[in-house]
Structures are given as structure tokens and as C-alpha cells.
PLY file of the C-alpha trace (Angstrom):
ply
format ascii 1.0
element vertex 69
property float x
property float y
property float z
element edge 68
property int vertex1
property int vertex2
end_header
2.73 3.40 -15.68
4.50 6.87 -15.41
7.84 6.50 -14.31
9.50 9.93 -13.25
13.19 10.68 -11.53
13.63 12.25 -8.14
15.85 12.95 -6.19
15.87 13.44 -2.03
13.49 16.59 -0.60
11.66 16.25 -4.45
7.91 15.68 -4.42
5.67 14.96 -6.99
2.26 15.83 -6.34
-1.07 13.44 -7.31
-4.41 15.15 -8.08
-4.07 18.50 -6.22
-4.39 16.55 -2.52
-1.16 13.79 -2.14
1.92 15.05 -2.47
4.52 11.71 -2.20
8.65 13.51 -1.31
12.11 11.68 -1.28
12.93 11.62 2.18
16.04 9.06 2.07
17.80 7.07 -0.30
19.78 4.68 1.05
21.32 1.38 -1.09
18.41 0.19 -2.73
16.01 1.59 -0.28
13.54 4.44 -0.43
11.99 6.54 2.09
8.96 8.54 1.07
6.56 10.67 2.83
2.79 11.02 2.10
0.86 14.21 2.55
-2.79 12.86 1.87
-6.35 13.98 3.17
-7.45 11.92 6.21
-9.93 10.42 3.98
-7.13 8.61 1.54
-6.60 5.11 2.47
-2.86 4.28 2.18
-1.50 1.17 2.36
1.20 -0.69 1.46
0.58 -2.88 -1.86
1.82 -6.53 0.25
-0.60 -5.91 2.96
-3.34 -5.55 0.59
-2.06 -8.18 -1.44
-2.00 -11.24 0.98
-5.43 -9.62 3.10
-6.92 -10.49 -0.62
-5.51 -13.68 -0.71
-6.59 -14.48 3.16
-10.32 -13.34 1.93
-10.22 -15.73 -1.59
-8.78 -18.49 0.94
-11.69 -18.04 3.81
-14.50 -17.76 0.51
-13.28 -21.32 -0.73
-12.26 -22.98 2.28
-15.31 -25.84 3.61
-16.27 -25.24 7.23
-17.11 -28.51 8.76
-20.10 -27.42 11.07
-20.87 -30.78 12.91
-17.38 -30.93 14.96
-19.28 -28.00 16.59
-22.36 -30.42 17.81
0 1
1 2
2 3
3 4
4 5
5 6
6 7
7 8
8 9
9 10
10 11
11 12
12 13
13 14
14 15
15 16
16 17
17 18
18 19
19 20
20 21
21 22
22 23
23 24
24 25
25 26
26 27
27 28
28 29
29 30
30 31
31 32
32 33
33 34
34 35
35 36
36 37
37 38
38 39
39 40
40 41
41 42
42 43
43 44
44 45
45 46
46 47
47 48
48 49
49 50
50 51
51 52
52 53
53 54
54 55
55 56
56 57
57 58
58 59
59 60
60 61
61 62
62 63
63 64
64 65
65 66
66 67
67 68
């Protein structure tokens, strides 16, 4: 993992396209802003996190078809 210091209005800038700035620190919060291509999926590492989890639920989880009949 790099690990790099900024401080608010400083950017760092990922492979030419994303370019990730300071907008706010406030306590031990952090605003950023993300300049990215449309094409860059962004999204927030919980979300993806417990979406995987739903899926690995739903893929072992038995369906019990005949309450259906």
C-alpha cells in the first residue's frame, strides 16, 4: 500500500485519468473528490463489500421449491 500526506485542495493523480483532491478535513473525517472517466466504476469499498457477501449468501442458501406448488 502507498501511503502519501495531503493536505486540503492537494490531489494526487492515478494513471494519467483519476485525479482523487482533499476537499475537507474535518475531525477524523475526509472529504475527497474524484475526477475519473465515465467509464471508471467507483464505489465505496462497504457497498461492495456486503453486495459480495449478499451474492456468497444467495449462492449457498437452499431454495425450497415445493412451497411454490
Amino acid at each position: 500500500m502507498l501511503v502519501l500526506t495531503r493536505k486540503k485542495n492537494e490531489s494526487i493523480i492515478i494513471d494519467e485519468h483519476i485525479e482523487i483532491t482533499i476537499l475537507e478535513v474535518s475531525g477524523d473525517q475526509i472529504k475527497i473528490g474524484i475526477n475519473a472517466p465515465k467509464k471508471v466504476e467507483i464505489i465505496r469499498k462497504e457497498i461492495l463489500e456486503k453486495v459480495e457477501s449478499e451474492n456468497q449468501k444467495a449462492r449457498t442458501t437452499s431454495l425450497n421449491l415445493d412451497m411454490f406448488k
